[in-house]
C-alpha atoms as an extended CHARMM CRD file, in Angstrom:
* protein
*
       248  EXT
         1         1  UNK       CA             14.2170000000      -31.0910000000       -5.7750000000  PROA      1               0.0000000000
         2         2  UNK       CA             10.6100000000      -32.4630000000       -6.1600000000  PROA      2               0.0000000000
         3         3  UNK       CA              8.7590000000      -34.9560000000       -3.6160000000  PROA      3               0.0000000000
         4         4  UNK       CA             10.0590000000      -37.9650000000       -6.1020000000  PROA      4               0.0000000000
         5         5  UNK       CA             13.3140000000      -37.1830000000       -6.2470000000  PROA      5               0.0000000000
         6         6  UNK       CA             13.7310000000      -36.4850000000       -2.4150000000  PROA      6               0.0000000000
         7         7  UNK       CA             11.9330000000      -39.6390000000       -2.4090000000  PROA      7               0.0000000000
         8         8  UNK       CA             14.2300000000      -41.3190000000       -4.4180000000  PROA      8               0.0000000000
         9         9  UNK       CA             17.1260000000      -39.8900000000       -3.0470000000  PROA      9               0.0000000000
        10        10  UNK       CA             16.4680000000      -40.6310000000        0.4750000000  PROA      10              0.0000000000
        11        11  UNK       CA             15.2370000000      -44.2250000000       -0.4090000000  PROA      11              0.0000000000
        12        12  UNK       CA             18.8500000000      -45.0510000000       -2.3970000000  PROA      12              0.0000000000
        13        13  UNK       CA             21.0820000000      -43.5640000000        0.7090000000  PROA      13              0.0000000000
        14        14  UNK       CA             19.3700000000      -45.8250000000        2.8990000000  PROA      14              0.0000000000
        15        15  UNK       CA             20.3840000000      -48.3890000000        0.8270000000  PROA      15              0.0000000000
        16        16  UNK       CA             23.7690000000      -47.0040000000        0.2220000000  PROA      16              0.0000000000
        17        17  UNK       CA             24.1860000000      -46.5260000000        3.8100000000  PROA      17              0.0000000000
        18        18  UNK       CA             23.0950000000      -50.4950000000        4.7570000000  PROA      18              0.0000000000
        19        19  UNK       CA             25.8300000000      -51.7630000000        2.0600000000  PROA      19              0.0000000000
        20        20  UNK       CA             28.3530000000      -49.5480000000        3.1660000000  PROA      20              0.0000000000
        21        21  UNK       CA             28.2630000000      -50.4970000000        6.9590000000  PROA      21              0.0000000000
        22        22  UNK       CA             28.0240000000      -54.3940000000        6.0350000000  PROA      22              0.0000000000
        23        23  UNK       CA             30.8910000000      -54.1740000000        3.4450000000  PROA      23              0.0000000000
        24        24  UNK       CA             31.6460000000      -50.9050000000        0.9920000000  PROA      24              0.0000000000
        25        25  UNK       CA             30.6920000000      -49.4350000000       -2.1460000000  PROA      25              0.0000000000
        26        26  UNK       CA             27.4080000000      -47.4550000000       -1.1690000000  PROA      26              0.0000000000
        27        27  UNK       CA             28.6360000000      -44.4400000000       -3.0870000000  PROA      27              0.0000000000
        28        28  UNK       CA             28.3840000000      -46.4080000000       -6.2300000000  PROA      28              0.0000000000
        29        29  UNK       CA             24.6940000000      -46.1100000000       -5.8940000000  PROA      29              0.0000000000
        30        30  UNK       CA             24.2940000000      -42.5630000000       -4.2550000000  PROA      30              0.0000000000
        31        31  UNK       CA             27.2030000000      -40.3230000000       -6.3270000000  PROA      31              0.0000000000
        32        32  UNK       CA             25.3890000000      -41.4550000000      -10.2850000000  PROA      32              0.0000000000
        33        33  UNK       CA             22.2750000000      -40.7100000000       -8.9970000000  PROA      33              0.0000000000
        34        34  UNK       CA             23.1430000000      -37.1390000000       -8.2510000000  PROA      34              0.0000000000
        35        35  UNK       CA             24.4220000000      -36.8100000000      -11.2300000000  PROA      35              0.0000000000
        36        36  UNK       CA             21.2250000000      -37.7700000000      -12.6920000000  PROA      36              0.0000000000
        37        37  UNK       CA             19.8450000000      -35.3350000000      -10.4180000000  PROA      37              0.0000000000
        38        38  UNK       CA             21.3040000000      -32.8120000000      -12.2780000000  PROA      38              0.0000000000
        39        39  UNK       CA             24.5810000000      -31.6660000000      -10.3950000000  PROA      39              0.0000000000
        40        40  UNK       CA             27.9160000000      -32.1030000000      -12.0590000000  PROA      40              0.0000000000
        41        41  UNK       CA             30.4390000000      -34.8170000000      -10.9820000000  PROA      41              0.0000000000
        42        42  UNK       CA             32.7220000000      -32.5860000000       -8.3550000000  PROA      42              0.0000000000
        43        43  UNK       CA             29.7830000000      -31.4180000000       -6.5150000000  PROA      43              0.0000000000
        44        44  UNK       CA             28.0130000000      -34.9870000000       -6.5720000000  PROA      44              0.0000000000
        45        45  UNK       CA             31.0910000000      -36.2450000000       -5.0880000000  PROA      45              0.0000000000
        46        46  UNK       CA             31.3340000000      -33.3940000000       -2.4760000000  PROA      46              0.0000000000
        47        47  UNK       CA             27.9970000000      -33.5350000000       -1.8850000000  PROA      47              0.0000000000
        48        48  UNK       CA             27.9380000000      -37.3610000000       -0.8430000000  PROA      48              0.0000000000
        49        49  UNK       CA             30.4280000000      -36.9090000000        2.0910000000  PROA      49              0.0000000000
        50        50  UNK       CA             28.2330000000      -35.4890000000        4.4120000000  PROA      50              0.0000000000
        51        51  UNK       CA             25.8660000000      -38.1030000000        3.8510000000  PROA      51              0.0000000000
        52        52  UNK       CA             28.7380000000      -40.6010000000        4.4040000000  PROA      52              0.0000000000
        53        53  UNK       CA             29.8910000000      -38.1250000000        7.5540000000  PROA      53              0.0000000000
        54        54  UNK       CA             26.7460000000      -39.2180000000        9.5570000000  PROA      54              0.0000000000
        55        55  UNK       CA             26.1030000000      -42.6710000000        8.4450000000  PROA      55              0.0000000000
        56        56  UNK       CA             29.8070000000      -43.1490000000        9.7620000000  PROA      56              0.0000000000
        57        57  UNK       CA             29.3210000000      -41.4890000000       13.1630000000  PROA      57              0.0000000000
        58        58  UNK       CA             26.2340000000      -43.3250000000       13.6300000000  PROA      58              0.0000000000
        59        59  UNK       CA             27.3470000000      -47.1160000000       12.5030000000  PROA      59              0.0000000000
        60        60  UNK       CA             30.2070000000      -46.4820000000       15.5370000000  PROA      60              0.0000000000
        61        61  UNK       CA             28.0760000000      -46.0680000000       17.9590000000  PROA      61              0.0000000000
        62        62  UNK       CA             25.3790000000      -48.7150000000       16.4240000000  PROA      62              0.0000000000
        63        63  UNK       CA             28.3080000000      -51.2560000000       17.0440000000  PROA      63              0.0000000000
        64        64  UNK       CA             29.4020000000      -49.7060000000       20.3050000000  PROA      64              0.0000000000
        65        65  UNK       CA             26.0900000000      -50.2180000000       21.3840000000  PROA      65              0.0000000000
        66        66  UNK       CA             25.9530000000      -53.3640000000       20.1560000000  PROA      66              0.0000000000
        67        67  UNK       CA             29.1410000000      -54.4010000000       22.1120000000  PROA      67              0.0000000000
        68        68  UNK       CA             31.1670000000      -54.5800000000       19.4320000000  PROA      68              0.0000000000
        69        69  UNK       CA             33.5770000000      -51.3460000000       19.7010000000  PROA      69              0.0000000000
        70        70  UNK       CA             36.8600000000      -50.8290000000       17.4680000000  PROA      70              0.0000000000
        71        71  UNK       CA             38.3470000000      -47.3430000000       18.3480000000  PROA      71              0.0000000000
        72        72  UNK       CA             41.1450000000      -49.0310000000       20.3750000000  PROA      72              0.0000000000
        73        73  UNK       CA             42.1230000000      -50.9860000000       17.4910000000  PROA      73              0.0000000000
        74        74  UNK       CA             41.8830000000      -47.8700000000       14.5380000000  PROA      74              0.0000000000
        75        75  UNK       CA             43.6540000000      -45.3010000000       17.1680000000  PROA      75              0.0000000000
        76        76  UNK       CA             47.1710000000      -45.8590000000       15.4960000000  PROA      76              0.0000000000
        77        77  UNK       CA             46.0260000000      -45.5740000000       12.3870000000  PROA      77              0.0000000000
        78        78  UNK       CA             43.5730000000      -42.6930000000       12.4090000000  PROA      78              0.0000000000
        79        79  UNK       CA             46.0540000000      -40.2350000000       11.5340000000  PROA      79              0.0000000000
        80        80  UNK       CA             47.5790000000      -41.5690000000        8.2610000000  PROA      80              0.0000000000
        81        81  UNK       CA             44.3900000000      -41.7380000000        7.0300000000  PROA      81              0.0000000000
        82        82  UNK       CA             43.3470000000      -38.5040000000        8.2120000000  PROA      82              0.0000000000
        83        83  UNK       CA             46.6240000000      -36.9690000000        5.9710000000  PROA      83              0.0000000000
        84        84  UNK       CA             45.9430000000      -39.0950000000        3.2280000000  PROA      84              0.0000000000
        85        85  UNK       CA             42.2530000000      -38.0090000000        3.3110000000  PROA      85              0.0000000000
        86        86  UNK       CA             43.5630000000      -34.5430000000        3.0430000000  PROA      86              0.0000000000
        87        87  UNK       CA             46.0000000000      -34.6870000000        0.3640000000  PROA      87              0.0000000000
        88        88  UNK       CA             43.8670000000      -36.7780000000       -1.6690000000  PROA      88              0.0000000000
        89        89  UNK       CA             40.4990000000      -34.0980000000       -1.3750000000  PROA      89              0.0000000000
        90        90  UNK       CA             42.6620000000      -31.3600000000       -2.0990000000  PROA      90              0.0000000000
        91        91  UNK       CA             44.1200000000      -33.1950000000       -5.1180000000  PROA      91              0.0000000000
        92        92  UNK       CA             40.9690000000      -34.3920000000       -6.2560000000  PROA      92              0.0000000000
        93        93  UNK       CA             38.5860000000      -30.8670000000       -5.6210000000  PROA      93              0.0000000000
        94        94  UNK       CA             40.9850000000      -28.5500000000       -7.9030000000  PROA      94              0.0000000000
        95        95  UNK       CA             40.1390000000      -31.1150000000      -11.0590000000  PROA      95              0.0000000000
        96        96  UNK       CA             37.1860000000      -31.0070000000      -13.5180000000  PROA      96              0.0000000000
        97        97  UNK       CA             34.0960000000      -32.6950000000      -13.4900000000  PROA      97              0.0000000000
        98        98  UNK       CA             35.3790000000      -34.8900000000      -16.5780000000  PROA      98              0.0000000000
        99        99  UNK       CA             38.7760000000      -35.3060000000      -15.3020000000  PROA      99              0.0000000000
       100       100  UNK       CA             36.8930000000      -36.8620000000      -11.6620000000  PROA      100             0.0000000000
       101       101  UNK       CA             34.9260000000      -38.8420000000      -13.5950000000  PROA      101             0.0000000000
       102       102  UNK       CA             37.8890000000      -40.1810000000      -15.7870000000  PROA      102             0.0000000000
       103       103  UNK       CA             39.9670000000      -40.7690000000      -12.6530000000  PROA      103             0.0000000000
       104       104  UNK       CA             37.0320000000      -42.4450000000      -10.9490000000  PROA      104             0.0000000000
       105       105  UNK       CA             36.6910000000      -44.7400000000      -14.0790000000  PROA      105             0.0000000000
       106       106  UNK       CA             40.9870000000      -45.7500000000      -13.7670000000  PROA      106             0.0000000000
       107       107  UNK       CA             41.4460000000      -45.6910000000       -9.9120000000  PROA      107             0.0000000000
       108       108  UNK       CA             38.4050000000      -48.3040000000      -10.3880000000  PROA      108             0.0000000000
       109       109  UNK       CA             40.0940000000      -50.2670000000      -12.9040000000  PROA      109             0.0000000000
       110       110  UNK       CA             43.3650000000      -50.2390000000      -10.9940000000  PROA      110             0.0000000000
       111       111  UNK       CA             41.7320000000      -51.9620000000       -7.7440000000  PROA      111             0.0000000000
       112       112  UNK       CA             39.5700000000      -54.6500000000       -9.7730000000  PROA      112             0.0000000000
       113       113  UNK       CA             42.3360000000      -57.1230000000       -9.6240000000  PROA      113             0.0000000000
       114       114  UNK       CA             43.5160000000      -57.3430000000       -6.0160000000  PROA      114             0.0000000000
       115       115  UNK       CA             40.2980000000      -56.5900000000       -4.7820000000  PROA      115             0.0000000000
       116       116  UNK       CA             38.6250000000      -60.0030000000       -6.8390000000  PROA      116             0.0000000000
       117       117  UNK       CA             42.0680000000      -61.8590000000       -5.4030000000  PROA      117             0.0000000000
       118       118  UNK       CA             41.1670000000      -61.3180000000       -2.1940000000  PROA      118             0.0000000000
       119       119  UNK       CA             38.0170000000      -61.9550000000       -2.3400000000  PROA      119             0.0000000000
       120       120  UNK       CA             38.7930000000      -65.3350000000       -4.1860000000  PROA      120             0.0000000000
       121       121  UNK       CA             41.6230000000      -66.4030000000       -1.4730000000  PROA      121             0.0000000000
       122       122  UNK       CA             40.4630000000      -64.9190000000        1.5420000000  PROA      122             0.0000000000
       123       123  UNK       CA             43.3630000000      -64.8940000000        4.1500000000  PROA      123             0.0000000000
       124       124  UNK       CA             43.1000000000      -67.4720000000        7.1330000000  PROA      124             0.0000000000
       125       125  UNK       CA             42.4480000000      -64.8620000000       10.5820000000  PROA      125             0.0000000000
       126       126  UNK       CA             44.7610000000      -65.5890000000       13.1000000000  PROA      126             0.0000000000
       127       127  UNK       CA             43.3550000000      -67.3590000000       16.1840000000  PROA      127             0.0000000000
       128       128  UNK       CA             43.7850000000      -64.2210000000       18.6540000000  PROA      128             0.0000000000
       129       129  UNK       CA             43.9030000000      -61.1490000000       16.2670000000  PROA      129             0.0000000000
       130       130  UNK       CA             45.7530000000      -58.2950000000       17.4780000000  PROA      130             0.0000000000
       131       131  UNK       CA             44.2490000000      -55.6240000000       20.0080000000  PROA      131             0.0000000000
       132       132  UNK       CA             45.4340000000      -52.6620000000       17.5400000000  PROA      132             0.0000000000
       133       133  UNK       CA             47.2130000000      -52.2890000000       14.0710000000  PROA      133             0.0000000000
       134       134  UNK       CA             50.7500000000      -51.5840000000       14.4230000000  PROA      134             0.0000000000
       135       135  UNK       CA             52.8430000000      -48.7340000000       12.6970000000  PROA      135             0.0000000000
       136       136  UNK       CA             53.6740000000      -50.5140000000        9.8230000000  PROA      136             0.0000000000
       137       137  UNK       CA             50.1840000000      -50.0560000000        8.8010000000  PROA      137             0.0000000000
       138       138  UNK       CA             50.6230000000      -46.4550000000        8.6370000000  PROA      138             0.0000000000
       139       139  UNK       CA             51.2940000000      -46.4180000000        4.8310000000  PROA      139             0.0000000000
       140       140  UNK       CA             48.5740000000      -49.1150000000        4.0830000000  PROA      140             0.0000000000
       141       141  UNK       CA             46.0430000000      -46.5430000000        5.7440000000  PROA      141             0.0000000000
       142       142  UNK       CA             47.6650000000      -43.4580000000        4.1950000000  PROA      142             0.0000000000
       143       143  UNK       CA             47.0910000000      -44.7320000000        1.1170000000  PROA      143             0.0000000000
       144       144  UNK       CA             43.8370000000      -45.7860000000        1.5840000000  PROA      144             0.0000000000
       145       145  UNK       CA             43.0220000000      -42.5500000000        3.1430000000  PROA      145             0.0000000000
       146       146  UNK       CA             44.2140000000      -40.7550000000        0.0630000000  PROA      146             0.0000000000
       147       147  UNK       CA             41.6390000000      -42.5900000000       -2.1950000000  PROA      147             0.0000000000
       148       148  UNK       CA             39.2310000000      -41.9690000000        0.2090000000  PROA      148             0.0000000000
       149       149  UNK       CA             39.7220000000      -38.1840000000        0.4750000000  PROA      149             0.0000000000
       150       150  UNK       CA             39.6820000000      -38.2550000000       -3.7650000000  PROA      150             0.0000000000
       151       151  UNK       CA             37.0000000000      -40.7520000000       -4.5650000000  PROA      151             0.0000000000
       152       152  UNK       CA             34.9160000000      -42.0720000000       -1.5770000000  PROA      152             0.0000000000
       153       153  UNK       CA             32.7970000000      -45.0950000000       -3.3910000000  PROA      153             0.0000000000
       154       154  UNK       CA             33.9390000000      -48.1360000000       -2.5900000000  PROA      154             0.0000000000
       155       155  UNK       CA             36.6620000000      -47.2720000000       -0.0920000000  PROA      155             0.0000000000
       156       156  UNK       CA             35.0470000000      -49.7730000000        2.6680000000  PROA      156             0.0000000000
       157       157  UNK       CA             35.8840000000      -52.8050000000        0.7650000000  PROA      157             0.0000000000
       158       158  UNK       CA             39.9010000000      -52.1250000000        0.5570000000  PROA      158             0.0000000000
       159       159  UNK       CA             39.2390000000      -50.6360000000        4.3400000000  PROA      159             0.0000000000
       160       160  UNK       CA             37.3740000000      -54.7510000000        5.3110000000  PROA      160             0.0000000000
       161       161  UNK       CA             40.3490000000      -56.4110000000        2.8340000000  PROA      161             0.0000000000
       162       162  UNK       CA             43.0420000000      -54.3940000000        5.0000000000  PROA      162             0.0000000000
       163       163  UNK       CA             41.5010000000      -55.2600000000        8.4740000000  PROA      163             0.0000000000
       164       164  UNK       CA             40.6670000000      -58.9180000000        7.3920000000  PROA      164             0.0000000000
       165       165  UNK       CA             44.6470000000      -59.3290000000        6.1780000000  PROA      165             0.0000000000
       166       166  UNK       CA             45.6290000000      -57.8060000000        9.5210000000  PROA      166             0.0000000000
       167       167  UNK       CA             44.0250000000      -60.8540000000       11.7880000000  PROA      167             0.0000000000
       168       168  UNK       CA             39.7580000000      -59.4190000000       12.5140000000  PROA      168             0.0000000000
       169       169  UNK       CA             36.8830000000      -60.8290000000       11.9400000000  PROA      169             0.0000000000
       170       170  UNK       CA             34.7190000000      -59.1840000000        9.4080000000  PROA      170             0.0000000000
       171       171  UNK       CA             32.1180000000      -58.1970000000       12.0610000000  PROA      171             0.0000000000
       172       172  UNK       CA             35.2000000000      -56.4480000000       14.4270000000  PROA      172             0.0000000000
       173       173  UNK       CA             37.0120000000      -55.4440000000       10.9190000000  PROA      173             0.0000000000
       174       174  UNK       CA             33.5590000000      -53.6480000000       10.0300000000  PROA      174             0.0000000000
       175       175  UNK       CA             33.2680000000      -51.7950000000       13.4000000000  PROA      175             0.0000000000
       176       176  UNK       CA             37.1800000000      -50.9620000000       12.8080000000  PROA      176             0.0000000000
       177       177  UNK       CA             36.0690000000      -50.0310000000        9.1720000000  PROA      177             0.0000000000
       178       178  UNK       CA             33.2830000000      -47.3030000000       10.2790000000  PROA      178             0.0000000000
       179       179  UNK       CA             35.5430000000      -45.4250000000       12.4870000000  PROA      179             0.0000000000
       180       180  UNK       CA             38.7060000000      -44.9570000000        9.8420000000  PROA      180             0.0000000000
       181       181  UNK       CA             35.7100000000      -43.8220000000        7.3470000000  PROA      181             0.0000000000
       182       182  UNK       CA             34.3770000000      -41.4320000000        9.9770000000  PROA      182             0.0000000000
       183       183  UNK       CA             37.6470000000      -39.6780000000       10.2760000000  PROA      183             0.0000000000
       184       184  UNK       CA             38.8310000000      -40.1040000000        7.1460000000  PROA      184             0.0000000000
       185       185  UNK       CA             35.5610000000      -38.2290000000        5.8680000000  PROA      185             0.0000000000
       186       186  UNK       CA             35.0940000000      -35.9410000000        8.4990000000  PROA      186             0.0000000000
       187       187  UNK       CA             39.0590000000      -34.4120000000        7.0280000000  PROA      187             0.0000000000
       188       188  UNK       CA             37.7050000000      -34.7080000000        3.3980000000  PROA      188             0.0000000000
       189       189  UNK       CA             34.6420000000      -32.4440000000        4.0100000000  PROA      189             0.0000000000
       190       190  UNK       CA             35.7920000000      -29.1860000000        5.1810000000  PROA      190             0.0000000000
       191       191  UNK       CA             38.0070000000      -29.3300000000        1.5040000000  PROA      191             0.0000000000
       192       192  UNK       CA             34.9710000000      -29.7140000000       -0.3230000000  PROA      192             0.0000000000
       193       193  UNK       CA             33.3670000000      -26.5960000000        1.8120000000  PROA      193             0.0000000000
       194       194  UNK       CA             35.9670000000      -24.7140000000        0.7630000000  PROA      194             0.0000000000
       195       195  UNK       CA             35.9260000000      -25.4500000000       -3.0460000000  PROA      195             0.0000000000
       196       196  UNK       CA             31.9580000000      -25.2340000000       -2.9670000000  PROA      196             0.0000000000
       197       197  UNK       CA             31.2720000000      -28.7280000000       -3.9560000000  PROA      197             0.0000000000
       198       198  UNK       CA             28.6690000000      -29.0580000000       -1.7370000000  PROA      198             0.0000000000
       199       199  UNK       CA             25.0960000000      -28.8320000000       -2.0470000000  PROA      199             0.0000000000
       200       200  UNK       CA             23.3610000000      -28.5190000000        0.9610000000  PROA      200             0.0000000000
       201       201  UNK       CA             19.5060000000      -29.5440000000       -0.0840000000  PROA      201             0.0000000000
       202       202  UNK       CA             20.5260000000      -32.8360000000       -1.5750000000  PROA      202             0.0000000000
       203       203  UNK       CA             23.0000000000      -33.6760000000        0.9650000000  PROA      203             0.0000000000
       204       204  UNK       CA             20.9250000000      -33.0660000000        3.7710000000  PROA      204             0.0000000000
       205       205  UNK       CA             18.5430000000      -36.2830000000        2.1670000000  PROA      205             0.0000000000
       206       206  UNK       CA             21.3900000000      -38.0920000000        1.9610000000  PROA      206             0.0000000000
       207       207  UNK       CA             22.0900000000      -37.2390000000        5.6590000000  PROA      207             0.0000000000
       208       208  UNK       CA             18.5990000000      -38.8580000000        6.5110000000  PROA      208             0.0000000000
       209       209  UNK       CA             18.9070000000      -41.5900000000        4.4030000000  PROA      209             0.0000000000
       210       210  UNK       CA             22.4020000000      -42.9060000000        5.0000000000  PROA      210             0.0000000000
       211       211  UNK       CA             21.9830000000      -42.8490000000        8.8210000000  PROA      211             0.0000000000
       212       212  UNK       CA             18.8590000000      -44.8690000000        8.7700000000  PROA      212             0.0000000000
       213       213  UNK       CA             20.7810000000      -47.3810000000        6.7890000000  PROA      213             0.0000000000
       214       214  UNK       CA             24.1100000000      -47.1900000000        8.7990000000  PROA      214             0.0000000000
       215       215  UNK       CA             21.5910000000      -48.4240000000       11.9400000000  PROA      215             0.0000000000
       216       216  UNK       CA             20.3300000000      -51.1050000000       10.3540000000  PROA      216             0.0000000000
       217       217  UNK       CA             23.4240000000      -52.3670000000        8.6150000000  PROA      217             0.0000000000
       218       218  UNK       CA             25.2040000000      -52.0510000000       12.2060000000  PROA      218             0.0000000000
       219       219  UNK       CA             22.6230000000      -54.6480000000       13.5750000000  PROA      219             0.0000000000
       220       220  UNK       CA             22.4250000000      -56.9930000000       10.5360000000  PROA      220             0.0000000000
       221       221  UNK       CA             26.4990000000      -56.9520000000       11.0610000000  PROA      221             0.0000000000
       222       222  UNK       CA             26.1870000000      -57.7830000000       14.2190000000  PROA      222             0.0000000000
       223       223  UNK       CA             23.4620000000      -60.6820000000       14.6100000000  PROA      223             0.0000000000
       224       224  UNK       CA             24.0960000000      -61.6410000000       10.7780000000  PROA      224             0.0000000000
       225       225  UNK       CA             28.2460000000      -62.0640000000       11.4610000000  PROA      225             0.0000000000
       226       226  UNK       CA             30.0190000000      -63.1240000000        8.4220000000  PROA      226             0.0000000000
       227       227  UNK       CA             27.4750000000      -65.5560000000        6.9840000000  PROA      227             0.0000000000
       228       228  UNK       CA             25.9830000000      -62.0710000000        6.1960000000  PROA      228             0.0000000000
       229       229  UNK       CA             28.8980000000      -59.6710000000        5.0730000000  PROA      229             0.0000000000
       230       230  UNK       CA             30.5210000000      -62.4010000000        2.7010000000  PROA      230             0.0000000000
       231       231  UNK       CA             27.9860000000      -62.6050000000        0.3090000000  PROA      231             0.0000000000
       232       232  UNK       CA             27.3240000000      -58.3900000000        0.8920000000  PROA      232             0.0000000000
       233       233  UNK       CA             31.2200000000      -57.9420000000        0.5560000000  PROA      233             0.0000000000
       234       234  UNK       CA             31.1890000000      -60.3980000000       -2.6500000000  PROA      234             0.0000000000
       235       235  UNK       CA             27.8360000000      -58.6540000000       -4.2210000000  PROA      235             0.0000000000
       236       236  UNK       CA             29.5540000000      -54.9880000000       -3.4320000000  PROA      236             0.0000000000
       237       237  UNK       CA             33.1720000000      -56.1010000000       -5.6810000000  PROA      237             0.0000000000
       238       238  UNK       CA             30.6620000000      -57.3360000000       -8.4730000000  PROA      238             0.0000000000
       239       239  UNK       CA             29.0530000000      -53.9970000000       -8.4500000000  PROA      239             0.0000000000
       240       240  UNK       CA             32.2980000000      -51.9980000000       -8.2570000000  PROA      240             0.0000000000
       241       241  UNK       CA             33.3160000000      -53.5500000000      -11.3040000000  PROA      241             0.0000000000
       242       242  UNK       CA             30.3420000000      -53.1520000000      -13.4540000000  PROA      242             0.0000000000
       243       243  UNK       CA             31.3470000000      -49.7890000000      -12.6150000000  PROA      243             0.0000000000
       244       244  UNK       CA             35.1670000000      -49.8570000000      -13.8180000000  PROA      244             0.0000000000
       245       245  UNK       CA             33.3790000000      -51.8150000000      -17.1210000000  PROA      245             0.0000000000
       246       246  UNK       CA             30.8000000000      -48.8920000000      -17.5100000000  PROA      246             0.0000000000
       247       247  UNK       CA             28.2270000000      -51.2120000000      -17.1470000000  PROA      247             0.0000000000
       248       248  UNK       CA             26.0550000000      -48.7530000000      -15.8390000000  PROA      248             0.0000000000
């Protein structure tokens, strides 16, 4: 890589990792411009996890820190998404680079519609929303964590619609989010390891980049509160749809 691509690189996974701590859809940013980069679609896609490893691990403990915890809440739901995350790497690392980026185009296309729905009708929260999500949440999260494990971008935003619908505030639903992602990533990675869809020089910028952004989006989350994530959330569904349109 040369100084201006590092540069660029670096620059766009801070980014990435500020929009995907406030709402979802980072990838969308990082993943094409690896491609432009030069590496094919499975390995950009690979590659990007480790990125998204850190900047998960380090937006929990930004919100820890900033008193606003959520492992309590995830626990029960940590492991669907964990074997969801595992099915749907597997699934998604013994494709080719144009059937990923086919797939990626349709799994888009598919979410579009709820995604805008909710967005448009946002669910009232209850008044005292629950301390953790129940088992019947287990195939919500399995399902999620299958996407997750295939695709990555944009995973936050059905994660924040899922937590929202279940009673949190965006700002808890966000500290909730970054912990699923964490261990729903951190089950994805080793898979891509394994099918060598990883390269290290890139992803180690991305590393950087993302975790710089996960500690800033962590404390515009918190002192920001929903005033702040709407619009974020609202600008990230926008942007995942130019996507599905190929719009870019």
């Amino acid at each position: 890589m040369t100084p201006f691509e590092i540069l660029a690189l670096g620059a766009t996974a801070t980014a990435a990792g500020v929009v995907n701590t406030l709402a979802g859809g980072g990838s969308l940013l990082t993943v094409p411009l690896l491609v432009l980069l030069g590496l094919p679609g499975g390995i950009a896609n690979g590659t990007n996890r480790v990125g998204v490893l850190l900047q998960s691990w380090v937006a929990a403990w930004r919100f820890f820190a900033l008193g606003v915890g959520g492992l309590r809440e995830a626990a029960p739901v940590l492991l669907p998404v964990a074997a969801g995350a595992l099915i749907g790497a597997w699934g998604i690392s013994q494709v080719s680079d144009a059937i990923f980026e086919r797939a990626f185009g349709i799994v888009m296309l598919l979410l579009l519609i709820p995604l805008l729905r909710e967005l448009a009708v946002p669910r009232k929260q209850s008044q005292q929303p629950p301390s953790r999500l129940g088992p019947r949440w287990a195939v919500i999260f399995f399902a999620i964590g299958v996407y997750g494990g295939s695709f990555q971008a944009g995973v936050g935003i059905p994660l924040l619609f899922a937590l929202s619908y279940a009673g949190f505030d965006l700002v808890r639903a966000n500290a909730i989010k970054v912990i699923v992602t964490a261990v729903l990533t951190l089950t994805a990675v080793p898979v891509f390891i394994l099918a060598g869809q990883i390269a290290w020089g890139p992803a180690a910028v991305l590393v950087v980049g993302y975790s710089a952004g996960a500690a800033l989006g962590a404390r515009l989350a918190v002192r920001g509160g929903e005033r702040l994530i709407r619009p974020v959330l609202a600008l990230a569904v926008i942007a995942l749809a130019g996507r599905m349109l190929g719009l870019y």
